[in-house]
Structure formats: C-alpha cells, structure tokens
Steps between C-alpha positions, in 0.01 A plus 500: 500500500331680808482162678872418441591881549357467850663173600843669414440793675430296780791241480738822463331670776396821334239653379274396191504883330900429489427271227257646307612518104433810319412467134780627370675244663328207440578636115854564557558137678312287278700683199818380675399184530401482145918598424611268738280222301546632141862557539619169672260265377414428839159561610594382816739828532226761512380399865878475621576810285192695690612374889851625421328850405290484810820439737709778338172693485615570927808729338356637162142591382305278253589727172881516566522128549287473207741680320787307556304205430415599132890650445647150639224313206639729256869435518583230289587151673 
C-alpha cells in the first residue's frame, strides 16, 4: 500500500501524508465494503461502494458517510 499510496499522491499532485489511512478508517471502510458485498451479493460492489465514499468523502467526513451507508443497507429493498 505505501508503494501505490505514493504513486497516487504523485499522479494527483499532492502530497503522500494526504493519503495516509488512519486505523479507524481502514476499519470503518473495509466494514462498508463488507455491506456493500453481504447485502447485494456482489462482491464486486464493495470496491465501487468504497470510491463512491472516498469522492463524497470531499463534502462529509468518513463517519457521517458511513452512516448513511449502513441506514441506506438497512431500509428494506
């Protein structure tokens, strides 16, 4: 990860630190991405599920998103 975490920061022209994951994070995305497999059936929905978090992630912080996120896989379908 510190090898791809570099490249990124360098394709988006900022710096490294920027994307640095904190352990609570790294928690509280790979348990969304466990809902977004679990509930659809999809594994293939928990990376897609996780780069929709980190785009809305620019308005919101982590935990509110993350919020929504388990309320939306709550409602029934």
């Amino acid at each position: 990860m510190t090898r791809v975490r570099q490249a990124l920061a360098e394709a988006a022209n900022i710096p490294a630190a920027e994307l640095d994951l904190k352990r609570d994070d790294v928690t509280t995305l790979l348990d969304l991405a466990a809902i977004a497999a679990h509930e659809s059936d999809q594994r293939t929905n928990a990376p897609l599920l996780c780069y929709l978090v980190g785009r809305a992630e620019q308005g919101s912080d982590l935990d509110t998103l993350a919020a929504a996120v388990r309320k939306s896989a709550a409602q029934p379908s």
